[in-house]
N, C-alpha and C positions, 0 to 999 in steps of 0.2 A: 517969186522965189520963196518967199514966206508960206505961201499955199503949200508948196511944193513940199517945205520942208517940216509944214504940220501934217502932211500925209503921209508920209515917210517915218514919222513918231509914232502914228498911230500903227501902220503897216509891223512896223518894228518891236511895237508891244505887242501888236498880235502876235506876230514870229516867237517873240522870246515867253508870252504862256501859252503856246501852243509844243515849244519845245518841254518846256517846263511840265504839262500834263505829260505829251510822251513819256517821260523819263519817271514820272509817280505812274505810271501803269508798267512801264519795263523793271521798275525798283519792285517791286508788288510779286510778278512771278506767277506761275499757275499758282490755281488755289486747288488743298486737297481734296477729292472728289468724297473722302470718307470723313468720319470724325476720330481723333487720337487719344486716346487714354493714359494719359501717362502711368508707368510703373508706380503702386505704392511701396517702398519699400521702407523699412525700420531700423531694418539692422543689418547689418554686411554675413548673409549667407556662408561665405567659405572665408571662416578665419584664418586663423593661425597657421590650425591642421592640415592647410591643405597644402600637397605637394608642388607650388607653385611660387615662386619668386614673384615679385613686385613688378621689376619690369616684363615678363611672359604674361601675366597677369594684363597689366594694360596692354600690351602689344594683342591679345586675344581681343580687349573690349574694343581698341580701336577699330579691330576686321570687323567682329561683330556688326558693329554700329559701321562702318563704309557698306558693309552685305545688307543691310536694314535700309538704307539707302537708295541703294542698285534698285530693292525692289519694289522701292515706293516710284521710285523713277520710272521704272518699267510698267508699272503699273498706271502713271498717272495718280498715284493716291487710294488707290481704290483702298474701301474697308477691308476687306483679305488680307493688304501689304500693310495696313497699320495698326490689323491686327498683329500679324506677324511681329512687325517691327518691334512695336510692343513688348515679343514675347523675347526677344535677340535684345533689343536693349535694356530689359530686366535684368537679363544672364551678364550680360556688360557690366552693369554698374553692380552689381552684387560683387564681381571680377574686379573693378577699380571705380571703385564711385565718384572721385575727381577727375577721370580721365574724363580732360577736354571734347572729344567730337563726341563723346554721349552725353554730356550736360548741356552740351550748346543744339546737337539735334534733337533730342528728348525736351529741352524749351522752345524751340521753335514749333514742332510738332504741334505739345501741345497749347501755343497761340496759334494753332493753323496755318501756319509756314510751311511752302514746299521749303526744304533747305537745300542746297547746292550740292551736287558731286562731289563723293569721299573719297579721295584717290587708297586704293583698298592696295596691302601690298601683297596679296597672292589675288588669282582669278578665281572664278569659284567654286572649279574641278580641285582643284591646287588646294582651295582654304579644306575644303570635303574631308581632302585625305590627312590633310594636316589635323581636323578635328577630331578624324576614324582613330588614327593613330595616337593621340595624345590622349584622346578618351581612353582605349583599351593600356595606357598607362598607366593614367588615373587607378582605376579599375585594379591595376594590380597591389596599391595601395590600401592596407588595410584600415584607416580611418574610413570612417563613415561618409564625412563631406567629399570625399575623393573620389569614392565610388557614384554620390549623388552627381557630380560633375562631370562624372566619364559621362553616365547615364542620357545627361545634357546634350553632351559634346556630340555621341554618338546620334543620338536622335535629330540632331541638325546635321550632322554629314549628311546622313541618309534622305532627308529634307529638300538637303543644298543639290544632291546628286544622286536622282533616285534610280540611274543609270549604270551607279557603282554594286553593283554586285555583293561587295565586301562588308562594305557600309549598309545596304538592305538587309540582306544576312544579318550580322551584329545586332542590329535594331530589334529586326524581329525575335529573335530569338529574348530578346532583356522583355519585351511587352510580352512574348508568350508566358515567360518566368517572372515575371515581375509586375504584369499588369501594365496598361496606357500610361504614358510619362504624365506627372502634374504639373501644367506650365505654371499653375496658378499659385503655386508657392515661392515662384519669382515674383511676379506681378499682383501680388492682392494680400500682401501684409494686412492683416487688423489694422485700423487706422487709432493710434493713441489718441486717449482723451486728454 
């Protein structure tokens, strides 16, 4: 009986680190196939001046950052999506720099964390025309950061939905007149000394 019940100890250590590994490699998650650069930013892009309330403001970064998501997921990671992601959760936090799912994906990221599914609340026909339209708002605002954020917005509909007809048009027409967007003045602040 004593045999019996030292085999049964050891049987049952096995079992309980063997669950125990399982569960450190299911905690863990894929790993991303590209590497993540976090945004450097300085200073909050669209102040004051911009045509935009507090909470629209975060309610854009959250989409932003669920769509930067989507296409890290779809991707698997790949460097394309985190470039991208990158360049969408730049525009985020410049938009609301506390909003929660871009500080907590933006640090996952960049420790190499897949991070989990952002339940997004439009799809991302729906986010496209919501961007087409609220850019060409912007736009009709004569401040300067207004027009730089239509400029934005527009450039990711057409991005998000290159399907859209409306949103292609618009786009092109601001790069024919205005030159290729710089993504790199979200993402590549000087870094203070």
């Amino acid at each position: 009986m004593i045999g019996r019940f030292k085999e049964m100890k050891g049987f049952m250590g096995v079992m309980v680190l063997a669950i125990g590994l399982a569960g450190l490699v299911q905690a863990a998650g894929p790993e991303l196939k590209g590497s993540y650069r976090e945004p450097t930013i300085n200073k909050r892009m669209f102040g004051d001046d911009l045509a935009m309330v507090n909470n629209e403001r975060d309610e854009y970064a959250t989409n932003l950052a669920a769509y930067a998501m989507k296409i890290i997921l779809d991707s698997s990671g790949s460097q394309n999506s985190l470039d991208t992601a990158r360049r969408l959760l730049g525009l985020a936090l410049h938009l609301s720099p506390r909003n929660k799912k871009c500080v907590v994906i933006n640090a996952q990221l960049k420790r190499g964390l897949m991070p989990g599914k952002v339940v997004a609340d439009y799809d991302s026909h729906v986010f496209a025309r919501l961007l087409l339209t609220r850019g060409q708002l912007l736009e009709k605002n004569k401040a300067p950061v207004n027009r730089q954020l239509a400029r934005y917005f527009i450039a990711l509909s057409a991005s998000i939905d290159p399907r859209n007809e409306d949103a292609v048009y618009e786009d092109e027409l601001r790069r024919i007149d205005h030159g290729k967007i710089n993504w790199s003045t979200l993402t590549d602040a000087q870094v203070r000394p």
